[in-house]
N, C-alpha and C positions, 0 to 999 in steps of 0.2 A: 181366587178373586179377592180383591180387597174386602174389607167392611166399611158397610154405606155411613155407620156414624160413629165418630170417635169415640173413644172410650176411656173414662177420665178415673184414675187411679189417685185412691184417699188411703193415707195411710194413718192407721188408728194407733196413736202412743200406748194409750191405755181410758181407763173410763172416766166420765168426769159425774161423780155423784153430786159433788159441789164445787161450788164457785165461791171464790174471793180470796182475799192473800191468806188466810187459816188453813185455808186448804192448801194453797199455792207453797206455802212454808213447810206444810207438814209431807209434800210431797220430796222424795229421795232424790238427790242432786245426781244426772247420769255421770260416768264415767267417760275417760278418753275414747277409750274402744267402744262405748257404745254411742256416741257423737261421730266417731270416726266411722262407724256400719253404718250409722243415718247416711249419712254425707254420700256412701258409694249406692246406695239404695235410690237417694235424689237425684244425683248422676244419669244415672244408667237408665228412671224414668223421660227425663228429660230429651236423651239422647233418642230413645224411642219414639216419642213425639215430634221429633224432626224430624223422622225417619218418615212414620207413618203423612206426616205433613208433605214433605216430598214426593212420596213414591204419586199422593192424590194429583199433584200437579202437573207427575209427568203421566195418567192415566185419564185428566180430564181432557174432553173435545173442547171446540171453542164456544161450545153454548156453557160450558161447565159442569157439563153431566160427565158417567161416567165412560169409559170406553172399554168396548169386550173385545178383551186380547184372543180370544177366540178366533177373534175374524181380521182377518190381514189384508185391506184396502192396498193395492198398489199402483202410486201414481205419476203419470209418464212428467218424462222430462220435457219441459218447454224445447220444441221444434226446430225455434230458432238457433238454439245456441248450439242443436248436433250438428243442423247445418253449417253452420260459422266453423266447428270445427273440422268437418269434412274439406272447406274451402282453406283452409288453413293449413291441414298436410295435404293439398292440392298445389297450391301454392309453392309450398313447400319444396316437393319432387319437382314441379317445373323451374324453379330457381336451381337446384340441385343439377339436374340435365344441365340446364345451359350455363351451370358454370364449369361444368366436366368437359361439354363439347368446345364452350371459348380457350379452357383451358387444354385440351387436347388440338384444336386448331392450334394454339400459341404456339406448342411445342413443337406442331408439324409445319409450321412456317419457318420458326425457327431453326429447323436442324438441316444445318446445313449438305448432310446426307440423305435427304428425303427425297431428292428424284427419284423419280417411277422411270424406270429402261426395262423395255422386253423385248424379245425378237421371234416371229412365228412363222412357223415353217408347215409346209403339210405334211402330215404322216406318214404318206405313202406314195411313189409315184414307179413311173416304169424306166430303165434304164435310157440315158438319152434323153428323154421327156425332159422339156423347158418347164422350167418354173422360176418362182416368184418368193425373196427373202423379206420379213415387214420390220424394221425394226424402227420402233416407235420411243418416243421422252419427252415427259412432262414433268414440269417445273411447280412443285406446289407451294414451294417456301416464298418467304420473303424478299431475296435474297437475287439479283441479276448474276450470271452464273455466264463466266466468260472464259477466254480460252481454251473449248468445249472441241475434243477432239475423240472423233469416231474408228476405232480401229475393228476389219472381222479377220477370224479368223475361218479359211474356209475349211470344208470337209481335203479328205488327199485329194478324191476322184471329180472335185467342181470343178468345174469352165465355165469361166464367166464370161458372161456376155452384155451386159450393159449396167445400168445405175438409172434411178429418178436426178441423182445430183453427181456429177462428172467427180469422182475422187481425185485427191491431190497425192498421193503415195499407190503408184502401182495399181492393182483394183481393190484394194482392201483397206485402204486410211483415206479418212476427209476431216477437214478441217472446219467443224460448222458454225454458223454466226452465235452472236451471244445469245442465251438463254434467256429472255425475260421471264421475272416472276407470273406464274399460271398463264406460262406461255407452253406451246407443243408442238411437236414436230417430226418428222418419219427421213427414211431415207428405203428405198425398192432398189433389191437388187434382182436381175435375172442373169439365170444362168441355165446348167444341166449338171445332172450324176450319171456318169458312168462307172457304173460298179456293177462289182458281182451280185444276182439274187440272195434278199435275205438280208446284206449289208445292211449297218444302222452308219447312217452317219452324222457328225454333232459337226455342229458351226457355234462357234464363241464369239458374242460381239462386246468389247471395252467401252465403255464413255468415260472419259477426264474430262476435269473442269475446275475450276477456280472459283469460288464462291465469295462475293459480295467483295470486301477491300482484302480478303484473307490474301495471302501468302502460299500457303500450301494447297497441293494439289490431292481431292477428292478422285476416284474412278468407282464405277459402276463396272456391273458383270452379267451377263445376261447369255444362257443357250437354250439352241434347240435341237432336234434330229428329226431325220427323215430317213425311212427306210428303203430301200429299193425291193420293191416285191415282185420284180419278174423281170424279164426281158421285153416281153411283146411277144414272144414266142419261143418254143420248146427245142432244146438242145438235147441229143441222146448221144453216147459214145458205145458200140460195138466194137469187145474188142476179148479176144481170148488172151485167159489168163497163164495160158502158154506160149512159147517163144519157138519155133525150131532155130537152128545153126543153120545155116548160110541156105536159106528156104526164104519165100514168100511166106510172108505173116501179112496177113488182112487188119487194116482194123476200117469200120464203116460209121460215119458220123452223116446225123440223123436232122434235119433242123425240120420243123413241120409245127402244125397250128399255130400261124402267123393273124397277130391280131394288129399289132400297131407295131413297127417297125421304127423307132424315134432312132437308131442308130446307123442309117442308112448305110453303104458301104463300110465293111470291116474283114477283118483279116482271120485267116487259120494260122496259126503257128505250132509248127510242130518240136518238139525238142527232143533230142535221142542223143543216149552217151557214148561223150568220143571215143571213150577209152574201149566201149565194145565193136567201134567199127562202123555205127550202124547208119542206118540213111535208108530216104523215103526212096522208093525205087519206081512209082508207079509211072504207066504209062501215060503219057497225053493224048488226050483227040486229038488236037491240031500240034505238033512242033514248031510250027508255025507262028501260031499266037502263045500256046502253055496255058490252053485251058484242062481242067482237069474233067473227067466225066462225072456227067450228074445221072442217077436215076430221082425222076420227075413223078409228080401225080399231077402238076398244075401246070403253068407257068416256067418253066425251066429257068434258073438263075444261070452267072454266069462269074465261071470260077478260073483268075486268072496269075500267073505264078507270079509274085510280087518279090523273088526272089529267095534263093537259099532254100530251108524247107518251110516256105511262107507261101501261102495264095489270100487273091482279094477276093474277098464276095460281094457281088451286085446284083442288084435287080429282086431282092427277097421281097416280096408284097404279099398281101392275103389272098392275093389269086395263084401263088405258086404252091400251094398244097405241101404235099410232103418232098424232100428232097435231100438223098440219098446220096453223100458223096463217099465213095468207095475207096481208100488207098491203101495201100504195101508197101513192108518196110522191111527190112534185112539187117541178120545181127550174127556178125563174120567171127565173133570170138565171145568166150564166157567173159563177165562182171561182176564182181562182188556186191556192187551197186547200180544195178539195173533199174532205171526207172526211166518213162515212157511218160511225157505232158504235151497237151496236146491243148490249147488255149483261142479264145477268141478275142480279138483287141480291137481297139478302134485309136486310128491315128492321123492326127491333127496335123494338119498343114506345115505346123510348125518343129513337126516329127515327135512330138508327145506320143505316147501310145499308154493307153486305158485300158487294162483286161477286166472283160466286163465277164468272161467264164471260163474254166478251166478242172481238165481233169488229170490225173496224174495215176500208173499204175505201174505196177513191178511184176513183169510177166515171168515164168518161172522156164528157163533155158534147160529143151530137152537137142540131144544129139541124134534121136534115132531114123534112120529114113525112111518107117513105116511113121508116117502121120496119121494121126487121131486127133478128129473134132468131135466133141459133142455141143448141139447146138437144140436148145430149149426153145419152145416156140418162138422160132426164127431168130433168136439171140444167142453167142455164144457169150455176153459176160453178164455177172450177178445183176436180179431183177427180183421184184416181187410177185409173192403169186396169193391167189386171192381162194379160200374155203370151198371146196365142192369144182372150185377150176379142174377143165382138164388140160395134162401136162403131154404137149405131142413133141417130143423128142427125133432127134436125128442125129447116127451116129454113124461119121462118116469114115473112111482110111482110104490111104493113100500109098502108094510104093514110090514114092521119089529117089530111091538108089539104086545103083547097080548092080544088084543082085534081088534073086528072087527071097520069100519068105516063106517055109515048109509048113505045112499042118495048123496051121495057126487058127486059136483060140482067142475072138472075141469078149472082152465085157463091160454091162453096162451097171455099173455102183450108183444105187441109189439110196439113201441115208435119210430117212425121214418117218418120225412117229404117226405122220399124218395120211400114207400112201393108202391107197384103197385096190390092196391086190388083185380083189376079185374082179376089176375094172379093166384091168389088161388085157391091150388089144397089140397082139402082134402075129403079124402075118408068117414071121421065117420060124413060130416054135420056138423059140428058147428055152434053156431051162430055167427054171425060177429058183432059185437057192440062196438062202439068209440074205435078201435081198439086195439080190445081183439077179439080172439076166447074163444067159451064157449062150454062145452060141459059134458053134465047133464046124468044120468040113460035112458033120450029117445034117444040118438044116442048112445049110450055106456051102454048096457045092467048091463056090471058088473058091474059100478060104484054105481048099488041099494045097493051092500054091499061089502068090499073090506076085505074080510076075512086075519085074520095073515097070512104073508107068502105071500102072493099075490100078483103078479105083474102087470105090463101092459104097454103099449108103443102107445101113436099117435102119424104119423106119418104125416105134411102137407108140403105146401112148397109154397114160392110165390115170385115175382121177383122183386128186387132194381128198379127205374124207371132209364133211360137216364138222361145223363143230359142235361140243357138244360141254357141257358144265361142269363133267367129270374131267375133262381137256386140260383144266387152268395147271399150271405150271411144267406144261410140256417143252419139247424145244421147238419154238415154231420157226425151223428151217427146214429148206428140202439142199442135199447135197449130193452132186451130180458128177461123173466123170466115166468115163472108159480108158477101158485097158487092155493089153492084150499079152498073150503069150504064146510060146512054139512049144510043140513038140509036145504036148500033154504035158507040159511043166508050169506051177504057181508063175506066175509074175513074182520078182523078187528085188526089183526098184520105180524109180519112177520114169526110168526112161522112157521104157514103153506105156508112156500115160499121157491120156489126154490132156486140155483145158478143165480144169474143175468150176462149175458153177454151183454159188451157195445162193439159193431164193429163200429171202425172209417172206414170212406168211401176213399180208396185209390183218387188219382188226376185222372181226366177225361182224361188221356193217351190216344192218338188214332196215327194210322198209317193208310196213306193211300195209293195205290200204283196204277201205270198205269201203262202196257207197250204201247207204241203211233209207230206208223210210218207217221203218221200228228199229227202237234201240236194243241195246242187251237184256234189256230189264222191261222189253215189250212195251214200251212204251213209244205214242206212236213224235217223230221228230222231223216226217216232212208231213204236205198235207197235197192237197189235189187228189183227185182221178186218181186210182189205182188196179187195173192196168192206165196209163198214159190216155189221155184224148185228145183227140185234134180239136184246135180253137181254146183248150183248156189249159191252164197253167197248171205246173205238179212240182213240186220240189223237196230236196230229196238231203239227206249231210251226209258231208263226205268227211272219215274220219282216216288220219297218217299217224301210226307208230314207229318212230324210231327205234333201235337198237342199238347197242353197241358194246362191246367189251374187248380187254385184252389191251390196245393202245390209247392213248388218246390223239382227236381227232379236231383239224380246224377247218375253216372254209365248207362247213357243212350244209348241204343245198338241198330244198326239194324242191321238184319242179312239175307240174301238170300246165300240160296247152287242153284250154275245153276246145269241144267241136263248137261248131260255128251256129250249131242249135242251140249249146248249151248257156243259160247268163249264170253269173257268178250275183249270188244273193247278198254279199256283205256284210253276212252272220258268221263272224269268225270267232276265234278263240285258242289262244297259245298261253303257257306259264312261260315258254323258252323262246327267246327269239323274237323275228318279226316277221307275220303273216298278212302278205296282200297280194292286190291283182294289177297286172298291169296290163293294162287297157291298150297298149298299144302292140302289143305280141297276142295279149289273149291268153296272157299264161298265171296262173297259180302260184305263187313263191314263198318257199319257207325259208327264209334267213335265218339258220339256227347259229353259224359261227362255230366257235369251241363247244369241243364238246367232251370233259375230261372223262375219263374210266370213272370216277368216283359217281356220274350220271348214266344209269345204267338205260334208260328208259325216257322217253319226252314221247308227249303227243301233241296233237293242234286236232281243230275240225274246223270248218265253214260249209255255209251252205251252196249248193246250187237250186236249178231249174230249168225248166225247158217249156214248150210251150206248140207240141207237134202240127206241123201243116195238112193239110190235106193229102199232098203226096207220101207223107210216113204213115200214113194207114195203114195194119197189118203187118207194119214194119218193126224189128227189135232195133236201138236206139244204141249207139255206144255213147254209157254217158264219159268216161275218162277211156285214153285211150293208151292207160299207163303212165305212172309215175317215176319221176328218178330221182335218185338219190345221189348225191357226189360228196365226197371232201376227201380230205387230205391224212394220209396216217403220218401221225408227226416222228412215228419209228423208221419204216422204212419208206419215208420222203415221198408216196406212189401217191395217187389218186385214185380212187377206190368208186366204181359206179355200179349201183344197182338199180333194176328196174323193175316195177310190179308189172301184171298182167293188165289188159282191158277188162272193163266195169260194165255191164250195159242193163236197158231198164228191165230187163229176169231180175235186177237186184240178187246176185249169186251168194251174196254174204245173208244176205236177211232171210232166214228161217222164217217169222213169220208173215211175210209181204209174199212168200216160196209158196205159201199152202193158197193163197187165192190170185195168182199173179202169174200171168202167162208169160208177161212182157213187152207183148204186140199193141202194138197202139189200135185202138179202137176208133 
């Protein structure tokens, strides 16, 4: 802290005993250097006192007292002026935007490429199904935009059928009025796809135009696709992967669960190669007309020879159920190039024909005229089979030639990591050895001699195992055929062999379900009555585990119809998917979709309730009355359904609702 008063510094030459010029004379004249020490001596006080002069000025307050640097007043800034400047980069960023956005409009009027063209299409439709192309253009520039010409390109498999504005080129060019600046405009095509399931198909639409007085011609570019996800209904091909020589060979095409039919009348076509001889041989019901036979569950269609090896089909609706057309084909000489298409088309007035499905196979030519079928639950060609399935086999022979066949030794090869031997059920004894059944003259009498003309059929069956964790990287096929031999002697080609069928093993799909009024953790998560009362509300969560491994899976569904006691509470909860109710069936639905391997596990829950009558007194309650489960293995193309058991108010899953809960409504 400074000093309160200055302090004035005397500096003493030497003493003065007397006064006057005697003395003044008799005093020694100084020197340079000691004039020149005065002089820094005077300096350096003087400088001091400006110093000390200052430092007071800048530590007085405004009364003139002193101030204690001690203490540090600190004092706000007038109000005003922070506001002024808050408004001021306020200001600031609002000029700043709207010179970016004038000057970003400028440039978008400007350029004379800034028309907006897009064209939208729906994602998915059914073969046949009409639908609807949008393709839409606006004008943002500046800029009157003339000579403005529309060209699409269609997908292969479109037919068109109309326009909003009549084209001038064919059905694919129009020639549209001028564009005015932040003007817009559409053009609607309709038409249909016929294509195969699964098909993506893209449509491309151009815009040219001529912009303002320019010269040169501008174009736009714009697509979309649309897939074809089904038919409307389901196509199977039966058909053994063996051929005999100049023999009836079957094959059986399957058409069934008809939902929507958009392709109404279409055609079979068969194709077989010339070079082996061959041709459809089957008989007709009428000769008359050349219709072919159907086996029916529904509605019987009506299948009629449209020439060569071609028939029409009519009359498919959702009331014809399943329908089973049977034919035979004959193959008079070997091929190097054997293949066997068998296609369904649809053909336009105009004699277009659209193949909207097709299968094609290369059957393997045997000579012998002991015939061998093996045929898997009711199919003889490749299929999938599903964990824990059982596999009911039929293996059949036949003596088609002119001589008989001695001592003959059946067998059935079956190849598969997954079989569950001790599951075998067969009636004729076989013997089981490195997995083969055998089966000789001592369990099968007539095989001592299998006279021309002769038939015969064993029948066994045995079960896929579970799967199980230890499982992962096995081969998940089952590989199936018969064979046979004379005389106590090996088989030693493949003549005498059957059709071979290879079944891939669907994904280990599981669902599990509970209904709870205590959770795992005992905690209670319905509430009411417990057992049930009449007049009483009680409600109850129902909880779905998915599973899955091994493939991945789309179109993934779960589905519960409540009974007509039960209401659905609208307490849900999914991380996967979409879970609701639809009020007009009454049913539960889990829209799970994709579901890759990489998710091994999803759950949901929601609640219900119930609210028992008078007449369910003393009654147990089914609250679900089983779950399904569906989707699709995207390996082996099958649809995969599982179903849980029924639920009812005993609450089977709840341990502790089990110790005081009879389940009879009171």
């Amino acid at each position: 802290m400074l000093p309160e008063k200055k302090i004035k510094r005397i500096l003493k030459v030497g003493l003065e005993e007397e006064s006057g010029l005697s003395s003044f004379v008799e005093r020694p004249v100084p020197t340079e250097k000691e004039v020149a020490s005065f002089e820094r001596v005077v300096g350096r006080e003087v400088r001091e006192q400006e110093i000390d002069l200052n430092l007071s000025d800048i530590y007085e307050d405004k009364q003139g007292g002193q101030v204690d640097v001690q203490k540090v007043k600190i004092k706000k800034r007038p109000m005003f002026i922070v506001r002024l400047f808050k408004k001021l980069i306020l200001l600031g960023l609002i000029g700043a935007i709207a010179y970016f956005a004038y000057t970003y409009w400028q440039s978008q009027s400007n350029d004379v490429s800034g028309l907006d063209f897009k064209i939208v299409a729906p994602e998915n439709i059914l073969a046949g199904q009409e639908f609807t192309y949008q393709i839409t253009y606006h004008n943002p520039t500046s800029y009157l935009l003339s000579q403005a010409r529309l060209e699409l390109q269609y997908p292969e498999n479109f037919i068109f059928t109309s326009a909003s504005i009549a084209p001038q080129s064919g059905n694919y060019g129009w020639d549209l009025p001028n564009i005015d600046p932040g003007a817009t405009g559409s053009v609607t095509v309709t038409g249909r796809l016929i294509n195969q399931a699964d098909s993506i198909n893209v449509i491309v639409a151009y815009l040219s135009y001529l912009p303002g007085t320019l010269s040169s011609q501008f174009k736009k570019e714009s697509s979309a696709s649309t897939i074809v996800n089904g038919l409307g209904f389901k196509v199977d091909l039966n058909y053994s992967n063996t051929a005999f020589i100049n023999q009836d060979n079957e094959i059986s095409l399957a058409l069934s669960d008809v939902q929507d039919n958009y392709l109404g009348d279409f055609n079979i076509v068969f194709t077989l190669p010339v070079e082996a001889d061959a041709s459809v041989v089957s008989e007709v019901e009428n000769k008359a007309t050349g219709t072919l036979p159907v086996i029916a569950t529904g509605t019987s269609i009506i299948i009629k020879k449209s020439g060569g090896a071609a028939w029409t089909v009519s009359n498919l609706l959702q009331a014809s159920g399943r329908q089973e057309i049977p034919v035979t084909y004959q193959i008079k000489q070997k091929s190097d190039n054997l293949e066997i298409k068998v296609r369904l088309e649809k053909k336009l007035e105009n004699g277009e024909s659209y193949v909207f499905w097709e299968k094609a196979f290369k059957p393997e030519l045997v000579s012998s005229d002991l015939n061998l079928t093996m045929i898997l639950n009711g199919s003889k060609s490749d299929g999938a089979l599903t964990f824990g399935q059982t596999l009911h086999y039929s293996l059949t022979y036949a003596n088609h030639g002119s001589t008989a066949y001695q001592d003959v030794a059946i067998i059935a090869g079956l190849n598969s990591e997954f079989l569950d031997w001790n599951t075998l059920v067969d009636e004729k004894k076989g013997e089981v050895k490195n997995g083969s059944i055998i089966w000789t003259k001592k369990e099968i009498p007539g095989l001592a001699e299998i006279k021309p003309g002769e038939e015969g059929t064993i029948d066994f069956s045995l079960n896929l195992a579970a799967f199980n964790d230890s499982d992962q990287g096995k081969n998940l096929s089952v590989i199936s055929y018969g064979q046979y031999s004379m005389n106590n002697k090996a088989p030693k080609s493949t003549e005498n062999k059957s059709n071979t069928i290879t079944s891939r093993i669907n994904s280990d799909l599981s669902l599990a379900e509970s209904v709870l009024y205590f959770n795992s953790d005992n905690m209670p998560v319905g509430s009411g009555p417990l057992p049930p009362k009449t007049g009483e509300k009680t409600s109850f969560r129902v909880y779905w585990t998915v599973k899955n491994n091994l493939h991945e899976l789309s179109d993934t569904r779960v589905v519960m119809s409540l009974p007509s006691y039960v209401e659905w509470d609208n307490n849900n909860s999914t991380k996967v998917g979409n879970l609701y109710y639809d009020n007009a069936s009454r049913q539960v639905i889990w829209e799970i979709g994709k579901l890759p391997v990489s998710v091994y596990r999803v759950d949901a829950e929601f609640g219900i309730s119930l609210t028992p009558s008078t007449g369910d007194r003393n009654k147990i309650l089914v609250l679900s009355p089983g779950s399904t489960v569906s989707a699709t293995d995207t390996e082996t193309r099958e649809t995969i359904t599982k179903k849980t058991g029924p639920k009812t108010t005993k609450l089977e899953d709840d341990d502790i609702a089990g110790l005081n809960n009879s389940g009879r409504v009171e």
